[in-house]
C-alpha positions as CSV (number, residue, x, y, z in Angstrom):
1,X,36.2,-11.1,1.5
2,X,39.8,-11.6,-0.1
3,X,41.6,-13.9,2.4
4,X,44.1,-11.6,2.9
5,X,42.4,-8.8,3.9
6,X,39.6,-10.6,6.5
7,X,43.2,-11.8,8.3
8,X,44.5,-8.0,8.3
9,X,41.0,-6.8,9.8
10,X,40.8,-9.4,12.1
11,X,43.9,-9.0,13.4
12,X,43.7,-5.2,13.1
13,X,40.2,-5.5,15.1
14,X,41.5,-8.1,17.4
15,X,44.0,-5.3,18.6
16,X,42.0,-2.3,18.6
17,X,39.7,-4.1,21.4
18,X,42.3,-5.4,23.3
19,X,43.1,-1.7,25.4
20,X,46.6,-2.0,24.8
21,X,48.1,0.2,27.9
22,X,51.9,0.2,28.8
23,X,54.1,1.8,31.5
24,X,55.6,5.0,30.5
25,X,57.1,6.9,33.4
26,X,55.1,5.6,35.9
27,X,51.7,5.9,34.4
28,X,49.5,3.4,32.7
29,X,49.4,5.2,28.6
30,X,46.7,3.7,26.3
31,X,48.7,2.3,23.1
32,X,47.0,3.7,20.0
33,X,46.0,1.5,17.3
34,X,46.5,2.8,14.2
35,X,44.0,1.6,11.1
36,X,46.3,2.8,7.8
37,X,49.6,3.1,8.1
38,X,51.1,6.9,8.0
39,X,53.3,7.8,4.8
40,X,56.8,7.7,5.7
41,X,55.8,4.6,7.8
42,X,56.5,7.2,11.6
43,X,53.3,7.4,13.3
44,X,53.0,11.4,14.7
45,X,54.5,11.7,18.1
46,X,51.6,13.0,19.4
47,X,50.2,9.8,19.1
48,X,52.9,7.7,20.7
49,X,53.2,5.0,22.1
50,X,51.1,3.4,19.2
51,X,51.4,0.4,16.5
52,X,49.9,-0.6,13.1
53,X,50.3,-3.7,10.9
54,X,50.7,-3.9,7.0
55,X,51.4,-7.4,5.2
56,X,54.6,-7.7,3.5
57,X,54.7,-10.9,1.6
58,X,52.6,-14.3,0.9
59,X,53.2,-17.6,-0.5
60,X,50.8,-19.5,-2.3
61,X,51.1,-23.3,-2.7
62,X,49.3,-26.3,-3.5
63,X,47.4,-28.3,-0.6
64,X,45.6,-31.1,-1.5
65,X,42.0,-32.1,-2.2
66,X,40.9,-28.5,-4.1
67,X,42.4,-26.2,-1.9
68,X,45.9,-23.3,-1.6
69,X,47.7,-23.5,1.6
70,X,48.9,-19.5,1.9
71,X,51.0,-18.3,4.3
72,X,51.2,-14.4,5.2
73,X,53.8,-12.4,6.7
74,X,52.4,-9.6,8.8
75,X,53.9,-7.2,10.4
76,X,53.2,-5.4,13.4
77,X,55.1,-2.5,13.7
78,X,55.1,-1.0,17.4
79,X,56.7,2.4,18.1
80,X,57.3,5.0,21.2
81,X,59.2,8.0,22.4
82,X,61.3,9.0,25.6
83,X,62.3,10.5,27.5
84,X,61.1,7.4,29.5
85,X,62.8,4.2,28.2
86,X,61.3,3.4,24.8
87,X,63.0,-0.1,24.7
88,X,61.1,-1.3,28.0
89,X,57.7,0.7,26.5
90,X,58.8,-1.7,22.9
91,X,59.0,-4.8,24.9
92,X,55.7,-4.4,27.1
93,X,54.2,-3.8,23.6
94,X,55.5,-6.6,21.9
95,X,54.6,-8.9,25.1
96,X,50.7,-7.6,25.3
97,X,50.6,-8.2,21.1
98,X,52.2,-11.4,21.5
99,X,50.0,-12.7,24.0
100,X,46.6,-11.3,22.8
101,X,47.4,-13.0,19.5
102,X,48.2,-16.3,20.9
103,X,45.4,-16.1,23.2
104,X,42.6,-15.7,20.6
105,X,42.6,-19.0,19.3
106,X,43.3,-19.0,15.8
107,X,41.4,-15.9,15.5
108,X,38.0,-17.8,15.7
109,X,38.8,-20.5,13.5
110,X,40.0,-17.8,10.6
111,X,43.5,-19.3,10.2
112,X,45.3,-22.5,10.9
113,X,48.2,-21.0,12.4
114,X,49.9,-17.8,13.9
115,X,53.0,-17.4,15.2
116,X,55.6,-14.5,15.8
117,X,58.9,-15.4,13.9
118,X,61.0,-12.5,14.3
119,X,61.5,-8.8,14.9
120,X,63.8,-6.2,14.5
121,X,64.6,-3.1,16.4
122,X,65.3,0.6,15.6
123,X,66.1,3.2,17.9
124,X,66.8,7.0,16.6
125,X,69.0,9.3,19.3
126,X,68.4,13.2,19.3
127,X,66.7,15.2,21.1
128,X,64.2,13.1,22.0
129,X,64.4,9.0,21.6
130,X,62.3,7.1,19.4
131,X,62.3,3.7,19.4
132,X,60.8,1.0,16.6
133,X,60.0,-2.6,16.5
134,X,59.0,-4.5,13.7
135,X,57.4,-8.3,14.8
136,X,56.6,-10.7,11.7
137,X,53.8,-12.5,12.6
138,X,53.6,-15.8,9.9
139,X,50.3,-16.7,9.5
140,X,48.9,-19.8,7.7
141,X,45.2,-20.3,6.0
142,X,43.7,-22.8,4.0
143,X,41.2,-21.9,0.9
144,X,39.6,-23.3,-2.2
145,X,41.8,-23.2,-4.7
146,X,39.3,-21.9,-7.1
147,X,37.9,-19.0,-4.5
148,X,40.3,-17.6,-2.5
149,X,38.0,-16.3,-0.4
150,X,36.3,-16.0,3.1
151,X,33.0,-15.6,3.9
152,X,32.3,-12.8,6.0
């Protein structure tokens, strides 16, 4: 499997079975994990709170001894809805993806390094709130140069 892709599905299936759950209004709500990411980048409302990832960039450069040192950006985009506070709902989300991250050891041995490096927050006003996060995760994997693949 492209190297890419096995550290999207791991990731991906890392957070699917971690039962993401945060407060909202007093009551313990399942996050959903979205697989594909919606057109228009807003999951439905019905489906909030919820998050999804998508890559957005990678750099490939020489190691040594036969192999490509590649680092990923992935983001993790984490979103909910009032009328309960959406920032605290963002920050209990980004904490629990944070942590389960860190906590699965390089992802069993898939990459050399993962690490949030930044996010950035949107909130929309109206009628209802809606609030966005978007955390970069940078992620770093060694391959052969001449196969930049990973056996799955």
């Amino acid at each position: 499997m492209f190297v890419g892709k096995a550290v999207r599905h791991a990731v991906s299936d890392l957070l699917s079975s971690a039962d993401i759950k945060v407060d909202v209004g007093g009551v313990a709500t399942d996050v959903a994990v979205i697989k594909n990411p919606p057109a228009g980048s807003w999951v439905d409302e019905k489906k909030l709170p919820a998050l999804y990832l998508f890559p957005s960039g990678e750099e490939i450069s020489p190691f040594s001894h036969g192999k490509d040192s590649r680092d990923y950006q992935l983001e993790v985009m984490l979103q909910a809805k009032g009328p309960h506070d959406v920032l605290d709902q963002l920050d209990d989300m980004q904490e629990i993806v944070e942590k389960t991250i860190a906590e699965s050891e390089r992802l069993g041995g898939l990459v050399r390094e993962i690490r949030p490096i930044r996010a950035r927050i949107h909130q929309e006003r109206g009628a209802v709130v809606f609030g966005a996060r978007i955390v970069t995760f940078d992620v770093k994997v060694s391959v052969p140069r001449r196969s930049p693949v990973i056996s799955s």
